[in-house]
C-alpha positions as a printed Julia matrix, in Angstrom:
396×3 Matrix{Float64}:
 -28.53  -19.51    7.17
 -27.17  -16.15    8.03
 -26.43  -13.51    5.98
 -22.61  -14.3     6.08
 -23.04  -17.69    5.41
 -25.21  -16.55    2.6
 -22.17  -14.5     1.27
 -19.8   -17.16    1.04
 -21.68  -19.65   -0.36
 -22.99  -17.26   -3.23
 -21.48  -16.78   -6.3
 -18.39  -14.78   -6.65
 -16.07  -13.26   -9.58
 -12.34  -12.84   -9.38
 -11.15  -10.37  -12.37
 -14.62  -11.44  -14.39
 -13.57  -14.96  -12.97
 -16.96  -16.87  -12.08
 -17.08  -18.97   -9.38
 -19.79  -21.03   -7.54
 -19.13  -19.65   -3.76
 -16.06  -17.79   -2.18
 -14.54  -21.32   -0.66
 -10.84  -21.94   -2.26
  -9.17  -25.21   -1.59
  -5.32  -23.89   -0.6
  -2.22  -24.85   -2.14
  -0.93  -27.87   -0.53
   1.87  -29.52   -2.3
   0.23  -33.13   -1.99
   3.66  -35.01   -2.78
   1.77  -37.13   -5.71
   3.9   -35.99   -8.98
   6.33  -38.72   -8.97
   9.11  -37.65  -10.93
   8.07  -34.16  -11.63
   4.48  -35.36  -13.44
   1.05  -35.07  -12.39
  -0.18  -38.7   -11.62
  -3.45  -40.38  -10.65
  -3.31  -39.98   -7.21
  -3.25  -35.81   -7.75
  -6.12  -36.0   -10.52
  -7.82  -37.74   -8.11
  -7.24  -35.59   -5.26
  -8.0   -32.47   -6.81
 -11.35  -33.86   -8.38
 -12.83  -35.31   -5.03
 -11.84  -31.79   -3.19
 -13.88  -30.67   -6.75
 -16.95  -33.06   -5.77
 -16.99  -31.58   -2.39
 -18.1   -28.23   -3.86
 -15.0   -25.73   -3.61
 -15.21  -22.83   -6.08
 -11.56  -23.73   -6.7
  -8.9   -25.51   -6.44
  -5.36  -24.76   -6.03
  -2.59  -26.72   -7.84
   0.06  -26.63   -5.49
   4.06  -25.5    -6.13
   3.86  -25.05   -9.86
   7.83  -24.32  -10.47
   8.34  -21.87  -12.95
  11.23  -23.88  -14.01
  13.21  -27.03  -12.86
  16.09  -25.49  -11.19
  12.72  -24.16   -9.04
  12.25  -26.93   -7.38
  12.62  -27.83   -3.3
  12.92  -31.43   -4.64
  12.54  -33.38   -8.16
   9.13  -34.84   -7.44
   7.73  -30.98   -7.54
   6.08  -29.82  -11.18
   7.81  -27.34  -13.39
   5.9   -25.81  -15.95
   7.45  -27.91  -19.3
   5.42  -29.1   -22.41
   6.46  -32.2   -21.4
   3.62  -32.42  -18.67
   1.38  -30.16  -20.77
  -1.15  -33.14  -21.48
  -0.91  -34.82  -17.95
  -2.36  -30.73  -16.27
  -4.83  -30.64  -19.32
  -6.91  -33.71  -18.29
  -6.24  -32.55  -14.68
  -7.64  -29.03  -15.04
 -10.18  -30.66  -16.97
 -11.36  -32.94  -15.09
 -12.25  -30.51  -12.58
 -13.56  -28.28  -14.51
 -16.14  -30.92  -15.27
 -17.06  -31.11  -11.48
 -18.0   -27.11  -11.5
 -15.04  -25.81   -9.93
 -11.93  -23.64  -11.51
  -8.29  -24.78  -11.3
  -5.64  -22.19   -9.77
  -1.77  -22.84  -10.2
   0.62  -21.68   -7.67
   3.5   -20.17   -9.47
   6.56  -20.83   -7.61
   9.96  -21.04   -7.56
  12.35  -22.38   -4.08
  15.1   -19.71   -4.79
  17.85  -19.99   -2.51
  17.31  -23.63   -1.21
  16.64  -26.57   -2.95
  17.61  -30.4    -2.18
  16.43  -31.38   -5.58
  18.86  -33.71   -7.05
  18.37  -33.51  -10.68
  19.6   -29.53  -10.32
  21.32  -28.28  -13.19
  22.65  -25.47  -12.36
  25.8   -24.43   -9.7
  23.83  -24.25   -6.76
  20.45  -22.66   -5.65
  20.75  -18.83   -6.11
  18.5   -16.24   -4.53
  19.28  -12.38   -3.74
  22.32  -13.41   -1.38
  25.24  -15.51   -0.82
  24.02  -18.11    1.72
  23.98  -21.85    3.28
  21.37  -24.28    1.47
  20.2   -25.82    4.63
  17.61  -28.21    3.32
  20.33  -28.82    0.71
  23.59  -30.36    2.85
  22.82  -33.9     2.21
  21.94  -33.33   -1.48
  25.75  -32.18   -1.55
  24.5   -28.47   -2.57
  25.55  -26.65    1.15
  25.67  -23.19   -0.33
  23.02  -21.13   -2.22
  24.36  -17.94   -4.55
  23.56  -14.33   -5.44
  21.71  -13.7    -8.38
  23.22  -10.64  -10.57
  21.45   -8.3   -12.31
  21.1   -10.17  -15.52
  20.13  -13.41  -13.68
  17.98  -11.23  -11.79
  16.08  -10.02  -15.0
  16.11  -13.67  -16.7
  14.49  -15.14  -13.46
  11.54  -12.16  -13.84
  11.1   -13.23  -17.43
  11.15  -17.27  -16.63
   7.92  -16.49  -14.39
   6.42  -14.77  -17.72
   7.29  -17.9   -19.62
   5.76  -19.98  -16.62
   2.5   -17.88  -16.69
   1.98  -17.92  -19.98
   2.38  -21.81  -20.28
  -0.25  -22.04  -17.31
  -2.97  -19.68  -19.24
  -2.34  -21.78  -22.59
  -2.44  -24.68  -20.55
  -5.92  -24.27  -19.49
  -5.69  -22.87  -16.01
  -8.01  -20.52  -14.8
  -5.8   -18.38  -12.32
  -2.29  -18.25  -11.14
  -1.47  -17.61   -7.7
   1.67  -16.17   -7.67
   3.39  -17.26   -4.37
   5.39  -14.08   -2.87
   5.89  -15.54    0.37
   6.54  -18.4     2.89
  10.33  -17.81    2.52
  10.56  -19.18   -1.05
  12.01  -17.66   -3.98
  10.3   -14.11   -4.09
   9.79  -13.86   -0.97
  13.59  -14.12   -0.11
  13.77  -10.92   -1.64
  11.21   -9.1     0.37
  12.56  -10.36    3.14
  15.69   -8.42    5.04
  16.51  -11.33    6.99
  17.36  -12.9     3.34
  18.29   -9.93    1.19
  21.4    -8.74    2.02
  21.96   -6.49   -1.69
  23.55   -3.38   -0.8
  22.23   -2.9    -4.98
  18.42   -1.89   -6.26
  17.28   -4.92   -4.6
  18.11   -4.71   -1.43
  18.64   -2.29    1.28
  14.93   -0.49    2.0
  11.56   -1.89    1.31
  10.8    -0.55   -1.6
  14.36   -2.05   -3.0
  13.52   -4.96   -1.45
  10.15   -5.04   -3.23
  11.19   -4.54   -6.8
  11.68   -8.15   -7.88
   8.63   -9.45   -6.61
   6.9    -6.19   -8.52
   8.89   -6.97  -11.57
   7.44  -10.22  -11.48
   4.07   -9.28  -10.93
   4.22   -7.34  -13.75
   5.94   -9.2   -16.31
   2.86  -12.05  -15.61
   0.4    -9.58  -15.91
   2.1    -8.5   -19.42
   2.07  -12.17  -20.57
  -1.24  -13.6   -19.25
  -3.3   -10.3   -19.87
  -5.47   -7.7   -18.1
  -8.47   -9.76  -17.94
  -7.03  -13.13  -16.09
  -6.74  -13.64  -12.74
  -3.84  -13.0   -10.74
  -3.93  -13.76   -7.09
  -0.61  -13.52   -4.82
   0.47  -15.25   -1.46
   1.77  -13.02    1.21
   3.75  -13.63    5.03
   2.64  -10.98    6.88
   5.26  -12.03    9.47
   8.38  -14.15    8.8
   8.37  -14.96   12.45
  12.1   -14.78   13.02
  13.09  -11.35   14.75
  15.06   -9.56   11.44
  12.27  -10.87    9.42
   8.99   -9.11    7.8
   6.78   -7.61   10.66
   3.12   -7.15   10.09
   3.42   -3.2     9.74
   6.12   -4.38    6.54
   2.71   -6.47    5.41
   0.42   -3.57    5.39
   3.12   -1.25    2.65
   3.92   -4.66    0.9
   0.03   -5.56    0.01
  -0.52   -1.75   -0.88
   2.17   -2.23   -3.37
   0.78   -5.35   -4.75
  -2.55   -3.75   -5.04
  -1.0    -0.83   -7.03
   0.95   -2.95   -9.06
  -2.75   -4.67  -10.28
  -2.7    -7.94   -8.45
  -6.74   -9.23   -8.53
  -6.64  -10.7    -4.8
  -3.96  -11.22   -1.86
  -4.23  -13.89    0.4
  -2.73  -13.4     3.8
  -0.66  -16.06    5.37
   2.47  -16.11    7.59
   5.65  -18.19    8.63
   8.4   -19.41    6.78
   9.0   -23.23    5.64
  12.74  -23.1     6.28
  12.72  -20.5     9.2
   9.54  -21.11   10.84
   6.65  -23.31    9.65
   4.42  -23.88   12.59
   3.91  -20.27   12.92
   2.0   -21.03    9.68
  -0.01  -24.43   10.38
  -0.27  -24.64   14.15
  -1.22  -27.2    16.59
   0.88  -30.58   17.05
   4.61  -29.76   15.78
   5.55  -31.4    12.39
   8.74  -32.46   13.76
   7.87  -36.21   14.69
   6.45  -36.54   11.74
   9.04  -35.2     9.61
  11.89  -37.39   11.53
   9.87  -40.35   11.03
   9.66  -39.92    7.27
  12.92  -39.08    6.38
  15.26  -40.99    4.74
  18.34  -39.78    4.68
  20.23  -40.19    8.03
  22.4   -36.69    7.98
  19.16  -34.88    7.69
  17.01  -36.97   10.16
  19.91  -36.99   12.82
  19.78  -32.63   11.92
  15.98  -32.74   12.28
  16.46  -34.23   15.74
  19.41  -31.03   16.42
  17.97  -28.54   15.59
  14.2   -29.38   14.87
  12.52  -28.41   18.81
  13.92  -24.46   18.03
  12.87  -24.59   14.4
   9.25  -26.11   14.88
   8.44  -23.95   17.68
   4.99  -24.46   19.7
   1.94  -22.37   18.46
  -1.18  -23.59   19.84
  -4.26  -23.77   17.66
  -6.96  -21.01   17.68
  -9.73  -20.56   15.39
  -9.56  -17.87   12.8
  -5.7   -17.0    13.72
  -4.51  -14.78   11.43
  -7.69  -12.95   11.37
  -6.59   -9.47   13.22
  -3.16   -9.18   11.19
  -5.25  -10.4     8.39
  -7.95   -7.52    8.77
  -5.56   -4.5     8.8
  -4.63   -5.96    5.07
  -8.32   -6.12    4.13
  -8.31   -2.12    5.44
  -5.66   -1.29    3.64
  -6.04   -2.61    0.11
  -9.0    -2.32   -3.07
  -7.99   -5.37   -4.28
  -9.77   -8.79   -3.12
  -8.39   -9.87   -0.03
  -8.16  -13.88    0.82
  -8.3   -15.03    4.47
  -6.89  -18.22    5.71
  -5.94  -19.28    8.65
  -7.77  -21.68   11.34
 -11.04  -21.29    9.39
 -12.58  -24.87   10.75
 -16.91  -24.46   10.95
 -19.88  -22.19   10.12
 -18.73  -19.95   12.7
 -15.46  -19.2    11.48
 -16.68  -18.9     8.31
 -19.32  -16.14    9.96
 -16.29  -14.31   10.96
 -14.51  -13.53    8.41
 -17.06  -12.62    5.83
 -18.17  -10.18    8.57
 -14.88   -8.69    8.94
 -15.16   -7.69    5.09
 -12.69  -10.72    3.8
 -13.9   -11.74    0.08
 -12.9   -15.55    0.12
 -11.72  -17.96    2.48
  -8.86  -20.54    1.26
  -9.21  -23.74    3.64
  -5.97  -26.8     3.76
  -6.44  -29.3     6.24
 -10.2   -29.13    6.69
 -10.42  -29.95    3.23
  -7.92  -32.93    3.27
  -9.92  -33.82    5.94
 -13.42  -33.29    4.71
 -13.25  -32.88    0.83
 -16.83  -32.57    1.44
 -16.61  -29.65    3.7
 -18.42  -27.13    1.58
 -21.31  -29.58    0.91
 -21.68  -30.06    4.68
 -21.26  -26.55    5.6
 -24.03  -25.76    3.48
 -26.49  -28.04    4.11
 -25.91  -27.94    8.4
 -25.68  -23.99    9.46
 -24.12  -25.47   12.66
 -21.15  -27.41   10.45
 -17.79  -27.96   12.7
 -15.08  -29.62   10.58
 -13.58  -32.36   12.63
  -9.82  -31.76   11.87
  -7.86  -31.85   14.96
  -4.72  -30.1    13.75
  -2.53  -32.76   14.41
  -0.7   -31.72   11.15
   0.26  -35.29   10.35
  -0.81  -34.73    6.97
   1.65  -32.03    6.32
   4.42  -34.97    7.03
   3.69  -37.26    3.98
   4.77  -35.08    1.51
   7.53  -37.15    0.38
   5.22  -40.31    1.44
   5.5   -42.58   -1.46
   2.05  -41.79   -1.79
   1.34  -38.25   -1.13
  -0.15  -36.22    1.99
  -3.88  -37.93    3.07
  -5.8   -37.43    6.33
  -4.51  -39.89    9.26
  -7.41  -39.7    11.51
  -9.56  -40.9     8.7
């Protein structure tokens, strides 16, 4: 085994966080908390990809409050599902790996029909696309106050996950959601402190950041999701990346993990390979959004062909830029891949489909030097979400 290989399947700490190798299973929201609670089907999920080997595992979308939700089948962090993420984080604990949380919150669009407030609200007045058919067409501006009561319900949120009994929180700045519509000019449209230049644009996602620090401590593990693009033309750029990760780092984050594409602007930029546009067509129910799928789906889910290691040169000028521990994923798929990016200086490697694929991956990878996971990309996983029975591996 080579001396990368050697690397990443070593042992590894994370803010004095111990784990087993420097393999993280991504956040995938796996569509299996019916009504807003973790059920069997995600214990079980999140144990195999445990079995497998993974240093840890990422609980995907963990709202930090209901009104944070895409849809009501997503978690929100609430006592009243305190016991159901206790035995969940627990029982993969017992299976050697740690249990991340994705801190989260949908902002500005939302079809989830058990919202209580107005209508979405994120940093501008806008159309709630995903939210037409739900009857909630238009998303608000948050003020000030609202503003400063959102940064404190992620410090509620955060502090329920560490009493909760999960290890890290990854606090998700990108992908077009909530925070991330901030950072984002071609979503911010303040002409206040929070909009206007980057650094504006930045201050509620470092507000955040630091408000969770202040409630979960200096010695737990923060991690945060970045788009180093938004790949729409008035959206976040790479060289925007580079100043946004610096600022993270200063602001004490414990590892960045660099990703790209937005779910409501442009997703495939982020997964690649076969569109999720059949997919998503075939599973939807409601007829006004499957007959606006079919409108205006082939220029939202635009073609990007699958490489290996994708990301990996907008990824590395991150890694060059920042102290902090920096995350790769992206297209990582063998040994090889793996090879790559631990010689490019990346820390840890989060992996998605490979691992819904092959929950065994690390196992594998470890025992066969020449290891090539056999997902094909065909991203039909990614389409179940709102399966009555959550996201699984179709070629399996």
């Amino acid at each position: 085994m080579s001396e990368y290989l050697q690397k990443c399947f070593s042992t590894a700490k994370i803010n004095g966080l111990s784990l087993r190798n420097r393999v993280i299973k991504a956040a995938t929201f796996e569509g299996m908390s019916r009504d807003g609670v973790p059920g069997e089907g995600l214990i079980n999920f999140h144990r195999r990809i445990a079995q497998g080997g993974v240093a840890m595992t990422t609980i995907g979308y963990c709202s930090a409050e209901a009104d944070g939700r895409v849809t009501d089948q997503m978690l929100y962090m609430d006592e009243q599902i305190k016991p159901q993420l206790q035995r969940l984080i627990a029982e993969v604990q017992q299976c050697g790996s740690k249990v991340s949380g994705q801190l989260s919150h949908c902002g500005n669009f939302s079809k989830n029909r058990q919202f209580q407030g107005r209508r979405p609200l994120g940093p501008s007045f806008g159309i709630n696309s995903v939210g037409i058919a739900a009857g909630m067409p238009f998303a608000g501006s948050l003020s000030i106050a609202e503003i400063k009561e959102r940064v404190q319900t992620f410090a509620r949120a955060a502090r329920f996950m560490k009493d909760t009994g999960f290890d890290a929180i990854e606090i998700h700045f990108g992908h077009g959601y909530g925070i991330s519509q901030f950072i984002s000019p071609r979503t911010n449209k303040r002409t206040d402190e929070y909009g206007g230049s980057l650094a504006n644009r930045m201050r509620f996602a470092l507000e955040v950041l630091a408000a969770v620090r202040e409630a979960v401590g200096d010695d737990y593990p923060l991690l945060g999701k970045i788009s180093m693009m938004d790949g729409v033309s008035d959206g976040i750029k790479i060289d925007d990346a580079v100043e946004i990760a610096k600022m993270l780092d200063r602001g004490g984050i414990d590892a960045l993990v660099c990703s790209g594409g937005t779910s409501s602007m442009n997703p495939m930029l982020l997964f690649r390979g076969d569109s999720l546009l059949h997919g998503m067509i075939e599973q939807e129910k409601n007829p006004v959004m499957r007959m606006g799928l079919k409108m205006v789906g082939p220029k939202l889910f635009r073609h990007y062909p699958y490489e290996d290691t994708y990301f990996i040169a907008q990824a590395q000028r991150i890694r060059d830029a920042v102290a902090c521990n920096v995350v790769y994923i992206g297209g990582c798929n063998s040994n090889r891949d793996i090879e790559r990016v631990m010689a490019a200086g990346f820390d840890f490697v989060q992996l998605g489909r490979g691992l819904i694929y092959d929950p065994d991956f690390v196992r594998h990878a470890m025992a066969d030097a020449n290891y090539k996971n056999g997902c094909s990309h065909c991203n039909k996983c990614a389409t179940l979400i709102e399966h009555p029975d959550g996201i699984r591996c179709t070629e399996r």
